[in-house]
C-alpha positions in Angstrom: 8.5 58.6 -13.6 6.7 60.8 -16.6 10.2 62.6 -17.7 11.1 58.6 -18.1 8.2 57.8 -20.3 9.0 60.8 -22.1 12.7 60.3 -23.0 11.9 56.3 -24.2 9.5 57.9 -26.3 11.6 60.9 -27.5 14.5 57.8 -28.0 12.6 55.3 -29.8 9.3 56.9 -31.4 5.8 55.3 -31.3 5.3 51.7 -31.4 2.5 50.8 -34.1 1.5 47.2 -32.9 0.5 44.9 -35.8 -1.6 41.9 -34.7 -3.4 39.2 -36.6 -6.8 41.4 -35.9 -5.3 44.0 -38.3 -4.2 41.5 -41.0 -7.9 40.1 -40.7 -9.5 43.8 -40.5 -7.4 44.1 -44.0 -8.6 40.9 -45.3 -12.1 42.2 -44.9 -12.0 45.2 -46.6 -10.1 44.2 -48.9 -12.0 40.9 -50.3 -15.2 41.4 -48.6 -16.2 45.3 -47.8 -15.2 45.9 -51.9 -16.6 42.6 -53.2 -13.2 41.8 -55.0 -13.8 39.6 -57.6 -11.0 37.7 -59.5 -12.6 37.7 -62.8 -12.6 40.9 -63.2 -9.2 42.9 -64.2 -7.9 44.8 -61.6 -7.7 48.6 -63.7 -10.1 51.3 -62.4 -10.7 52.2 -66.3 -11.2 49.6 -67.8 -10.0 51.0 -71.5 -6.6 50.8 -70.5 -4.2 47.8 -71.0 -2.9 46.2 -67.4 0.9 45.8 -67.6 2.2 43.0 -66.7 6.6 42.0 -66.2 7.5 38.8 -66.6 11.1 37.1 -65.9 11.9 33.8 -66.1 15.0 32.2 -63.8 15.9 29.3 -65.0 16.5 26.4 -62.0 18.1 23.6 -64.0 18.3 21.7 -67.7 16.6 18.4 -67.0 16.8 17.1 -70.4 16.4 17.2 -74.0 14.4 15.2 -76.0 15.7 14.5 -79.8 13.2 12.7 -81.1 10.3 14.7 -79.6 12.2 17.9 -79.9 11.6 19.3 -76.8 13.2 20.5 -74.0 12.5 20.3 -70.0 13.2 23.0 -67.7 12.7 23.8 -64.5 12.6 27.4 -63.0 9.7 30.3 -61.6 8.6 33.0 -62.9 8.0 36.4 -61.7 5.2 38.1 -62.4 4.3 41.3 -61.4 1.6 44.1 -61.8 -0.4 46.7 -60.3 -4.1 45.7 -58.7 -5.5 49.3 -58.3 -8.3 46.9 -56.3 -5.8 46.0 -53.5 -4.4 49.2 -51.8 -4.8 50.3 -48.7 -3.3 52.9 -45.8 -1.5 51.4 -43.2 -2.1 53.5 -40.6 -5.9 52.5 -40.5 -4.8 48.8 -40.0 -1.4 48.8 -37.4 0.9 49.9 -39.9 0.5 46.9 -42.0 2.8 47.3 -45.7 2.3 43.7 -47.2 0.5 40.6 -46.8 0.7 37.1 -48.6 -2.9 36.0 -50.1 -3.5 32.6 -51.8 -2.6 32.7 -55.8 -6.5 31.1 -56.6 -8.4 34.1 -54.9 -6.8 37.2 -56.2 -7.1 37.9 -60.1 -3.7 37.2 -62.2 -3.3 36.9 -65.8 -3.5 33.6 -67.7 0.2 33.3 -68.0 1.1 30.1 -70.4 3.8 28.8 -72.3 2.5 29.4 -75.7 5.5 27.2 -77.6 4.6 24.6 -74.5 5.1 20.5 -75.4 2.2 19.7 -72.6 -1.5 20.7 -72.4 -2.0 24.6 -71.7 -2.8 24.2 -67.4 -2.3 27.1 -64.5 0.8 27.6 -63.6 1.6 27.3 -59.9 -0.1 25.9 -57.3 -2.5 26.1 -54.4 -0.3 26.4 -51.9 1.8 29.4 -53.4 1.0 32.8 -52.4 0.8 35.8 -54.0 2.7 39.0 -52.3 0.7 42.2 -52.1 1.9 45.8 -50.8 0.4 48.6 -50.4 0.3 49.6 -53.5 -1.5 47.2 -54.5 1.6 45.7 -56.5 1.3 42.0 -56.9 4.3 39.7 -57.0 3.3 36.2 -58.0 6.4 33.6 -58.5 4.8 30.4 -59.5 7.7 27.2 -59.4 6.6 24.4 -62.8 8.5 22.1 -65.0 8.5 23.3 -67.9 8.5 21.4 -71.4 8.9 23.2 -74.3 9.0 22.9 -77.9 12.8 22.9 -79.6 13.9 22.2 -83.1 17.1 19.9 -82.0 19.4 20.1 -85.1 21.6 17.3 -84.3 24.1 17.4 -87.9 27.0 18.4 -85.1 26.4 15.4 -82.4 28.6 15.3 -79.8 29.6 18.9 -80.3 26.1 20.5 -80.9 25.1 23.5 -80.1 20.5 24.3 -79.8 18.6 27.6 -79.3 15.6 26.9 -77.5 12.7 29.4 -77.3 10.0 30.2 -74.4 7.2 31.9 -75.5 5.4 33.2 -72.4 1.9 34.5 -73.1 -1.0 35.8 -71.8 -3.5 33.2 -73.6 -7.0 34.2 -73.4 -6.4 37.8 -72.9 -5.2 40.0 -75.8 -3.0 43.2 -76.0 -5.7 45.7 -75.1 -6.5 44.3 -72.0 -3.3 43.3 -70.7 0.3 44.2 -72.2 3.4 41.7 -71.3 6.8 42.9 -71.3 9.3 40.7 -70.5 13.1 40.7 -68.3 15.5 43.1 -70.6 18.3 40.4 -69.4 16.7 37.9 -70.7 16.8 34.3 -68.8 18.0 34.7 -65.1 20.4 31.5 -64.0 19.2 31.1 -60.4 22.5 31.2 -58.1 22.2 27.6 -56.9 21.6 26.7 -60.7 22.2 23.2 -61.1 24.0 21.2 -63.5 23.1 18.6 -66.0 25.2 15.9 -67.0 25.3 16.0 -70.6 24.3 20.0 -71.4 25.6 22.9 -69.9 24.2 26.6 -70.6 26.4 29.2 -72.7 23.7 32.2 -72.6 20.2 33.4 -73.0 19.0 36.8 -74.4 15.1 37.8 -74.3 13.5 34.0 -73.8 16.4 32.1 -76.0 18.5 29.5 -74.5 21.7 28.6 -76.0 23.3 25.3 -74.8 25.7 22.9 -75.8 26.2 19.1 -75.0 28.8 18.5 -73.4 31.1 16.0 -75.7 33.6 14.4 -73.5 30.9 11.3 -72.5 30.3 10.8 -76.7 34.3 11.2 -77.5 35.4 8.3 -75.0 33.0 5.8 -75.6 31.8 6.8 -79.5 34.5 7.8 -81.1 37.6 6.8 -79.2 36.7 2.9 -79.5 35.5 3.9 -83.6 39.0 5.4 -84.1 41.0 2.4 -82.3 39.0 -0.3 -84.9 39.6 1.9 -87.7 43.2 2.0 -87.5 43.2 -1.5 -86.0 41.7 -2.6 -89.5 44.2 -1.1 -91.4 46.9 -2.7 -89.9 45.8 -5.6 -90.8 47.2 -5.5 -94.4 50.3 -6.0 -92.6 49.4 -9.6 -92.0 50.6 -12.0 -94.6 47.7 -13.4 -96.3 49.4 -16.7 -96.7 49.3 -17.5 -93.0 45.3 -17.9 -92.2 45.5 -15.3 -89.4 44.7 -12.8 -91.8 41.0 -13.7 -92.0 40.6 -14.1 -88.4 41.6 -10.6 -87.7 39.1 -8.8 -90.2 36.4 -10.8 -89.7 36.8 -10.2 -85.9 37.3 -6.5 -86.4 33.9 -6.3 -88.4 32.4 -8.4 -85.7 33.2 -5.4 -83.2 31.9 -2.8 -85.1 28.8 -5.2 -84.9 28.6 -5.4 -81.4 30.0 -2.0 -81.0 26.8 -0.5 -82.9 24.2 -2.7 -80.9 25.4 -1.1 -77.7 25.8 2.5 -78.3 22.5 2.5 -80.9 20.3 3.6 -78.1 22.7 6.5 -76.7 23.0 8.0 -80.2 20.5 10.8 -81.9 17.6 8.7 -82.7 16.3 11.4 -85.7 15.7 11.3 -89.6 15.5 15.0 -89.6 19.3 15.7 -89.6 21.9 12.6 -89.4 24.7 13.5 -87.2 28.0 13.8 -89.0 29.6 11.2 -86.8 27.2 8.2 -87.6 27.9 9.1 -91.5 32.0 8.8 -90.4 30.9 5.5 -88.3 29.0 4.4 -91.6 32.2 5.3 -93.6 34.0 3.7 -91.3 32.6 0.4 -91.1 31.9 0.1 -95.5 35.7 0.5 -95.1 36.5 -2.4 -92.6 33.5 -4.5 -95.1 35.8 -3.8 -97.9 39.0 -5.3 -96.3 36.8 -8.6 -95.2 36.1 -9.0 -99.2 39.7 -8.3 -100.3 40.8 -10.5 -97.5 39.1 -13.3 -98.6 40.0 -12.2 -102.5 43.8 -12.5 -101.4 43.1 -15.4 -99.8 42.2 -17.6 -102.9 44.9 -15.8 -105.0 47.5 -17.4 -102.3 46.8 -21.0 -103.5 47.3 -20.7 -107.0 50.2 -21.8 -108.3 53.5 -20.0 -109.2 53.0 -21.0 -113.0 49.9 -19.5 -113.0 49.9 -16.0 -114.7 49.7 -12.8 -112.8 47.1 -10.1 -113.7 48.5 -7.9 -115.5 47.9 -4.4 -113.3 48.9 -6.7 -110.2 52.2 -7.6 -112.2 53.2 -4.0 -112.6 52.5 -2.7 -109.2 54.4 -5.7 -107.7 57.3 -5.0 -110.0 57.0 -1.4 -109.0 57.5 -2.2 -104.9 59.8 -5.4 -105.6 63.5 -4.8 -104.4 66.1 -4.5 -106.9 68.3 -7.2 -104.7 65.5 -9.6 -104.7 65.3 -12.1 -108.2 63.6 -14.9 -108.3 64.8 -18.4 -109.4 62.8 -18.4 -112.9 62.7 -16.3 -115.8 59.5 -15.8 -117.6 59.5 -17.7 -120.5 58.9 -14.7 -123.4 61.5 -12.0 -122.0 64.6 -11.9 -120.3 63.0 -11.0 -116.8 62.0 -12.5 -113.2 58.6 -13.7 -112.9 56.0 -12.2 -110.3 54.7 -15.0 -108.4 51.3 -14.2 -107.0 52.4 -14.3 -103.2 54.4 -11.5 -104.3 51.3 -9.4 -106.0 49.8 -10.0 -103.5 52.0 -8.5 -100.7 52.6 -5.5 -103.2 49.0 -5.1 -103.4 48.6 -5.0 -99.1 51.1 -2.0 -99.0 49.2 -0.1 -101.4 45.6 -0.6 -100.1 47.0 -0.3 -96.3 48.3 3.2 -97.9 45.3 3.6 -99.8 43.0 3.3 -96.7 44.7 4.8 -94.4 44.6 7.9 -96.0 41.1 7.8 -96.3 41.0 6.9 -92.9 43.3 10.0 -92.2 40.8 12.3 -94.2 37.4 11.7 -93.0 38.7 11.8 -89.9 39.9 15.3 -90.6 36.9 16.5 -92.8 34.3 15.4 -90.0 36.0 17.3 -87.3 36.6 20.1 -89.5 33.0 20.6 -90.1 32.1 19.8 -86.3 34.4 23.3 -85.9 32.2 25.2 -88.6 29.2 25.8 -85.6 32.2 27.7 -83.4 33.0 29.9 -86.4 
């Protein structure tokens, strides 16, 4: 029976048994027998700086604030750093290498977000747990919602790009007591890091965060509808004036701008501090389509007068200028051996120039504002 014994034992080695009597026997001397105390830093001399590592992993984007400029994230931090006040051997208590202690009764630096939007308040929570080996190194990953100050610089809305900052500090404690130094990757992205609807995260370096919004929401129901009235307007030069339909159509075009504004006035950047290029090409836009309503109704009155009544003089050369040569009309002007211009006809010769006329400034702005939404990709 003994050779047995002996060749389980040769196989397998000693078995150390570790019990909950050895975890409390730790607990005891390592609270209780020493007298740990959590306000006092855990460096046997005193005169030299603690160092602390800190890395942030970032969770999730859960929004961004224009007006407040600030943004809300959720991740955890680690946080590790030696306690010279918490080792032990584990042979003298079953072989023990680590145990988990509440995050309130060990000592742990003030970590805060110094750039933060909220009041300063520990991070964490009772329930979390610190991990300690036997080392005494101290792993403490406290889980928060954070809400941090960013300067939102929204000149390129929808296509916007922001660098936020996170500014992790030790608050009451200053660099000769305890030294920070933080991930060299900078932000972690957690592997199950989820996504928000509107931003989406190109990289981080040291604590920076760059996102970008993601535009496809603001180009289908800002701009596509802004584009479709524009050029909707326009075309309305193609109307004869003469037939009362004209008026209709611009008035109700402006009329949708109206209503157009009212419902997407909440969803844009609500900020004096930089107008976003695409509500100065929406203002452009809609001085444009206010424009046409005041020629409109110009034309309108020019209609009625009579065909006796004399042309303006610059309308009487631009209608001359489009009028076809096989087109004459049935009276001669009375001083010169020409046809008259009738105002109908001014009239129509001045709606192909200003439908011209405004579409190219249509074309332009168009151009111009995307072309300096591209400058931020440069």
């Amino acid at each position: 029976m003994l050779p047995g014994v002996l060749q389980l034992l040769f196989l397998f080695g000693s078995v150390i048994s570790q019990s909950n009597i050895n975890v409390q026997k730790l607990y005891t001397f390592l609270f209780t027998t020493h007298n740990y105390n959590t306000l006092i830093r855990p460096s046997r001399n005193q005169s030299v700086p603690l160092s602390v590592h800190v890395i942030f992993t970032l969770y999730g984007i859960s929004g961004v604030d224009e007006i407040e400029q600030k943004l809300i994230a959720t991740g955890w931090l680690d946080v590790e750093w030696t306690d010279e006040l918490l080792s032990w051997t584990p042979s003298s208590f079953g072989g023990l290498k680590y145990i988990y202690y509440p995050q309130g009764k060990v000592w742990k630096p003030d970590i805060s977000l110094q750039n933060g939007f909220s009041k300063l308040e520990e991070l964490g929570s009772k329930f979390i747990s610190v991990f300690i080996d036997l080392n005494g190194l101290v792993n403490w990953r406290p889980f928060q919602v954070f809400e941090s100050k960013c300067d939102i610089d929204s000149t390129y809305f929808p296509f916007d790009r922001q660098t936020c900052h996170l500014d992790f500090v030790a608050w009451s404690l200053s660099n000769a007591d305890v030294h920070i130094t933080k991930g060299g990757k900078g932000i972690q992205l957690a592997k199950d890091l989820q996504r928000h609807g509107e931003w989406k995260i190109l990289s981080s370096s040291a604590m920076n965060l760059v996102i970008q919004r993601k535009p496809l929401y603001a180009i289908i129901n800002y701009i596509m509808p802004i584009l479709l009235l524009s050029i909707l307007d326009i075309f309305t030069f193609k109307i004869p004036v003469d037939t009362g339909e004209r008026m209709g159509c611009v008035i109700t075009v402006w009329l949708a701008y109206a209503v157009f504004l009212t419902i997407i006035s909440d969803s844009l950047p609500q900020t004096s501090e930089s107008i976003p290029n695409v509500s100065i090409y929406i203002m452009i836009q809609i001085f444009i389509a206010t424009v046409i309503v005041i020629i409109s109704a110009i034309e309108s009155g020019f209609t009625h007068l009579s065909d006796d009544a004399s042309v303006y003089y610059l309308l009487n050369k631009l209608a001359k200028k489009f009028r076809k040569p096989s087109i004459q009309s049935e009276s001669k002007c009375w001083d010169r051996a020409e046809t008259c211009v009738t105002w109908k006809e001014a009239i129509s010769a001045l709606d192909k120039c200003l439908f011209w006329v405004c579409l190219t400034i249509f074309v332009l702005s168009t151009l111009i504002t995307l072309l300096i939404a591209s400058l931020q990709f440069i």
